[in-house]
C-alpha positions as CSV (number, residue, x, y, z in Angstrom):
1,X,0.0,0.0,0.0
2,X,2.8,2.4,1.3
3,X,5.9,0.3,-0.5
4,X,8.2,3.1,-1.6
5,X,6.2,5.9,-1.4
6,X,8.4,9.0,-0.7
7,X,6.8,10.3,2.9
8,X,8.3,13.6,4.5
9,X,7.4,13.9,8.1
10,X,7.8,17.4,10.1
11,X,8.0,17.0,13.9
12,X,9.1,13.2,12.7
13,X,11.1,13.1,16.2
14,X,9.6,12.7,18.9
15,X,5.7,11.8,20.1
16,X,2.8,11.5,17.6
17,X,5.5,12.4,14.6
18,X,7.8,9.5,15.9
19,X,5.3,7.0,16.1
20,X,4.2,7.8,12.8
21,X,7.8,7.8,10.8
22,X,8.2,3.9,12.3
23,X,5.1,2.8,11.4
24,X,4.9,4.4,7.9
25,X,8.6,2.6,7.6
26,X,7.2,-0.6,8.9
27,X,5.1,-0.5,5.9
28,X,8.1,-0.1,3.6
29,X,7.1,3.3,2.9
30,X,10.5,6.1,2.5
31,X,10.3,8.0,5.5
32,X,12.2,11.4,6.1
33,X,11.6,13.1,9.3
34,X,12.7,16.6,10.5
35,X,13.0,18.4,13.9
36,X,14.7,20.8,15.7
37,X,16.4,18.4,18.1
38,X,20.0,17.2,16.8
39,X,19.6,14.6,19.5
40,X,15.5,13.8,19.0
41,X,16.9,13.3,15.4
42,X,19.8,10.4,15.9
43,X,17.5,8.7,18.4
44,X,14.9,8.5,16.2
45,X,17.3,7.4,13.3
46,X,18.4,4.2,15.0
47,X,15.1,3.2,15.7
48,X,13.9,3.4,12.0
49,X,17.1,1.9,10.7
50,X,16.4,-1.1,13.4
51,X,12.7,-1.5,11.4
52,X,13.7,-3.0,8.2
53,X,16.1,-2.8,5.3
54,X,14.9,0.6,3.8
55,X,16.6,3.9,4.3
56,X,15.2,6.9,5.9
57,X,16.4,10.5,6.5
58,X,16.6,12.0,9.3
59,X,17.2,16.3,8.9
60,X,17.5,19.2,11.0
61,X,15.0,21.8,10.0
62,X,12.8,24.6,12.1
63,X,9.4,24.6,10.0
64,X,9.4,28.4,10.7
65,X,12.3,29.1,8.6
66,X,11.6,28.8,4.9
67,X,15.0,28.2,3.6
68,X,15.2,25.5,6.1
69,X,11.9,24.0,5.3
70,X,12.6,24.3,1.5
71,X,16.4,22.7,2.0
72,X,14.7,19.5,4.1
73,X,12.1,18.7,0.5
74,X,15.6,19.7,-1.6
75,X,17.2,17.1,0.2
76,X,14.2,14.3,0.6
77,X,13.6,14.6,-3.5
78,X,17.5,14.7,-4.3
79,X,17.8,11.3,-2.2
80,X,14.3,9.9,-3.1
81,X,12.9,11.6,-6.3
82,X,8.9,12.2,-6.4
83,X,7.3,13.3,-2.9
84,X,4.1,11.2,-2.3
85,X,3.1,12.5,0.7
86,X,3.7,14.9,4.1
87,X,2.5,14.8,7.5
88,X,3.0,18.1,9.2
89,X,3.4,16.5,13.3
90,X,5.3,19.3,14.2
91,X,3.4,21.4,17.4
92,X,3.9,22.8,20.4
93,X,1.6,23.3,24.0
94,X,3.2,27.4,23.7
95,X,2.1,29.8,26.5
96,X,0.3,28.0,29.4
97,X,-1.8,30.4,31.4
98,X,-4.4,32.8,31.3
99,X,-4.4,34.8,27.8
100,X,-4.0,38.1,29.5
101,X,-1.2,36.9,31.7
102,X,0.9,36.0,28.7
103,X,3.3,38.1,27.1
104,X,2.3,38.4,23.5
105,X,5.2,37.5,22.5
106,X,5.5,33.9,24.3
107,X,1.5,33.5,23.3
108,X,2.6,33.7,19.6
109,X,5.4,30.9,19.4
110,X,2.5,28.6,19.6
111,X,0.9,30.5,16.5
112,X,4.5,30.7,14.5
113,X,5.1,27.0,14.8
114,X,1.4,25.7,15.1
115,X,-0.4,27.1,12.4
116,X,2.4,29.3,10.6
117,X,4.7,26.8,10.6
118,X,2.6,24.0,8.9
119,X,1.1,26.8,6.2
120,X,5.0,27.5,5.5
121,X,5.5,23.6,5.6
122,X,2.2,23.0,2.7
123,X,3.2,26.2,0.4
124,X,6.5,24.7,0.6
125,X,5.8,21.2,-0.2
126,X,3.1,22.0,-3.4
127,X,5.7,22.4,-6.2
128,X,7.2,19.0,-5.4
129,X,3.4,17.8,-5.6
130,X,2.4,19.5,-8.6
131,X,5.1,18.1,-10.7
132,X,3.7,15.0,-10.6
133,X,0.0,16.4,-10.7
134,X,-1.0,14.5,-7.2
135,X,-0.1,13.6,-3.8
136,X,-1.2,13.4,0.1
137,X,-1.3,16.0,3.0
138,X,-2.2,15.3,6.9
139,X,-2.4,17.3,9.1
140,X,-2.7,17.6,13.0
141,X,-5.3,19.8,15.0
142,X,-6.5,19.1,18.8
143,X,-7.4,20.7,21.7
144,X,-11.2,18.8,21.9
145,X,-14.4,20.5,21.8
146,X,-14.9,23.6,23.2
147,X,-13.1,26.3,25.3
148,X,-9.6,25.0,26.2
149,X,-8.7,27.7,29.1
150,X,-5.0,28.8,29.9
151,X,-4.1,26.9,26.7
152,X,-5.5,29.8,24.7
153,X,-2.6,30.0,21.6
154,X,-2.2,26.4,21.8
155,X,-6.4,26.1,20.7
156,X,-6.7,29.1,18.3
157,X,-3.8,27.3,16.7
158,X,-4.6,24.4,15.8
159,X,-8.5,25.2,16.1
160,X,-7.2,26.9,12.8
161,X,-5.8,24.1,11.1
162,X,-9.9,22.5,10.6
163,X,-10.5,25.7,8.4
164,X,-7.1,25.6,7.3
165,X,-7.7,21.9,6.4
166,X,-11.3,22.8,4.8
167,X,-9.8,25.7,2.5
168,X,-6.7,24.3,1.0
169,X,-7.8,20.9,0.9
170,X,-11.0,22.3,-1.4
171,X,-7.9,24.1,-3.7
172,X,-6.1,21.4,-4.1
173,X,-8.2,18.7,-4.8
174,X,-8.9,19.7,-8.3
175,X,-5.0,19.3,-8.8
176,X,-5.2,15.5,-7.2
177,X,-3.2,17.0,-3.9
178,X,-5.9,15.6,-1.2
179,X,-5.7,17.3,2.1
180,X,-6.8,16.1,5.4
181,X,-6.3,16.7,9.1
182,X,-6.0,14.5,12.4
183,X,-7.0,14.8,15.9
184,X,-5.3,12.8,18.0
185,X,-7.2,12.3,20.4
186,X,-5.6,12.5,24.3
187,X,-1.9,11.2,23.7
188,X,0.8,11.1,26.0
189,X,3.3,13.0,24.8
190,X,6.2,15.6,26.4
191,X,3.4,18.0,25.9
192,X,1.7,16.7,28.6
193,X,5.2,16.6,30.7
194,X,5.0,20.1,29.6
195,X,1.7,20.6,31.2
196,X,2.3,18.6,34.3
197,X,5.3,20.7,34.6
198,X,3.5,24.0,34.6
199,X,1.2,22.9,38.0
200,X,-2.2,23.2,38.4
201,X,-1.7,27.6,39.4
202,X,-1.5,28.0,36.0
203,X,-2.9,24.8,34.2
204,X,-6.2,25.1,36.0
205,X,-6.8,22.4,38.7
206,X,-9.6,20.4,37.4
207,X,-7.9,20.3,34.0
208,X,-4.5,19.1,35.9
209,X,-6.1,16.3,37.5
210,X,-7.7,14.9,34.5
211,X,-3.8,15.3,32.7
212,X,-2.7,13.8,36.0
213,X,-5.2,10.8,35.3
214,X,-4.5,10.4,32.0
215,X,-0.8,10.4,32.5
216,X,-1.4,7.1,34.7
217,X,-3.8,5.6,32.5
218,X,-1.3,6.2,29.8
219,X,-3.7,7.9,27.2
220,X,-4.4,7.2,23.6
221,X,-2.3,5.1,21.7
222,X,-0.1,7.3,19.2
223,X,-0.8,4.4,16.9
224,X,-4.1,4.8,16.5
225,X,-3.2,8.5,14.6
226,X,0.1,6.6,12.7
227,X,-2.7,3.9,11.2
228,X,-5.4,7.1,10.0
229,X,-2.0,9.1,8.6
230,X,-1.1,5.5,6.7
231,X,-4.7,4.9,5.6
232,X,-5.1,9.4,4.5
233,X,-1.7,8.6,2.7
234,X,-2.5,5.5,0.6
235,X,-4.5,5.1,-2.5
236,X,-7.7,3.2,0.0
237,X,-8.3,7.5,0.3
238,X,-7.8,8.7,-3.0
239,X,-10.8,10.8,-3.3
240,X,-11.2,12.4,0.3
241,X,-10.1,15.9,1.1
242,X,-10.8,18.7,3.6
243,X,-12.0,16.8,6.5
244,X,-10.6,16.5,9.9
245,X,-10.8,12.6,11.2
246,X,-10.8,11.4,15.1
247,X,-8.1,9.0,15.4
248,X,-10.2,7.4,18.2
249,X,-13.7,7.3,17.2
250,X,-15.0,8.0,13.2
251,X,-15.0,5.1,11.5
252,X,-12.8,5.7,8.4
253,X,-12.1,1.8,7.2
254,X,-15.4,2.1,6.9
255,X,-16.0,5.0,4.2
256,X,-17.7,4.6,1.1
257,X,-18.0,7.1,-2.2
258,X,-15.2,9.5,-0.9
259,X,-15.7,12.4,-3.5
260,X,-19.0,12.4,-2.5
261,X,-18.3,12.3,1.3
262,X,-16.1,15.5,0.5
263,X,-19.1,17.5,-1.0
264,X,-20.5,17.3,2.4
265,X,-21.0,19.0,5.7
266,X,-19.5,15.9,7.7
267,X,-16.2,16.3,9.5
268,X,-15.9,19.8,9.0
269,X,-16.6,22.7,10.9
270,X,-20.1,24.5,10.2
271,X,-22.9,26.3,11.4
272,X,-26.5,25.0,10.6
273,X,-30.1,26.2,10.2
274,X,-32.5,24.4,12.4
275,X,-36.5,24.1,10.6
276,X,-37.2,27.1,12.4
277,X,-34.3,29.3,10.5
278,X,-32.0,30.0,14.1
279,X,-28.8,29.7,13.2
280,X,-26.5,27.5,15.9
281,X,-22.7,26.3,16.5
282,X,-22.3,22.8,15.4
């Protein structure tokens, strides 16, 4: 399904991205991973080197820096030739706290890297896509239903990714590029060391006690989002595009007439018009 398909992975280091990159290789797909952590990087390496007889890359690269985003494609395409696909797993927590608290400029990391970062990561990638007139993009967004207080940058970011998700994917699809995005559901990740770390003062304490619980329990598998990104990246989606897919509950094995499915409201972000005309959040 995946054999020798070209997959670039941002964030490919650590967490989520991590367990991606070794499953994806387990499949024989090419896997090149980026991060900012030299050490994240050779770690990760030597475990994907230990999967199976295929090579993988393994790069150096801040996804808020174009010339460094532009130099990790250069380099996976030079090695590899055609790009099949890109997950964009690179993400950060950013300011923890109240919102007006926060230096702006700490709030706004979370907004550079977050959402900035994985734009500058998809207007990067699309030349390498469009050469070959197709290709698949996954993204990640989060941060549950609803309010998500003191983790207000982390929320508006990647609460931006569904329209971000909706938007391109509906450009692209005409060009065979299908765009989709992820949520994870609750993994356990150094984000939530992160969180942990910041105490319930500034977490919240209800919201540290559930993190505390979950931290126990161990969370949701980071497989369960490596099997949807191997699934969004093979040919079993061709079709799909602008829809943002729980890892843990929708049932996408399942998913029948996918061009169709993308013409409609479902797993996207919308308001509606009860029979009475009152317009409410969905």
């Amino acid at each position: 399904m995946l054999k020798g398909k070209v997959i670039a992975i941002t964030g490919g280091a650590r967490g989520i991205g991590r367990s991606t990159a070794e499953f994806l290789k387990s499949k024989e797909a090419l896997v090149a991973i980026c991060a900012r952590s030299e050490a994240d990087l050779q770690d990760t390496r030597k475990s994907l080197e230990s999967i199976n007889q295929q090579p993988s890359l393994a790069l150096k690269c801040d996804v808020t820096d174009p010339l460094q985003v532009s130099d990790f494609f250069q380099a996976v395409t030079k090695q590899w030739g055609p790009l099949n696909g890109l997950v964009c797993a690179a993400g950060v927590y950013g300011s923890i706290g109240s919102f007006v608290d926060t230096p702006f400029a700490e709030w706004e990391k979370a907004i550079d890297i977050n959402l900035k970062g994985t734009a500058l990561t998809v207007h990067s990638a699309y030349p390498f896509f469009d050469r070959q007139k197709c290709g698949k993009i996954v993204l990640y967004s989060g941060g549950g239903q609803g309010p998500l207080p003191n983790f207000s940058a982390y929320a508006t970011s990647k609460g931006a990714i569904w329209r971000f998700t909706e938007t391109i994917g509906a450009e692209l699809a005409e060009k065979k590029i299908f765009v989709n995005a992820i949520a994870p559901g609750a993994v356990n990740t150094i984000l939530l060391d992160e969180l942990l770390a910041a105490g319930p003062e500034k977490v919240g304490q209800a919201f540290y006690d559930r993190s505390l619980a979950q931290k126990k329990q161990g969370g949701t598998s980071p497989l369960k989002a490596a099997e949807l990104s191997a699934w969004l990246l093979s040919s079993t989606s061709d079709g799909l595009y602008g829809k943002t897919l729980s890892a843990v509950w929708d049932p996408y094995l399942d998913f029948k007439q996918l061009d169709e499915m993308s013409k409609h409201d479902i797993y996207q972000v919308r308001r509606v018009v009860d029979n009475l005309g009152n317009t409410r959040a969905k």
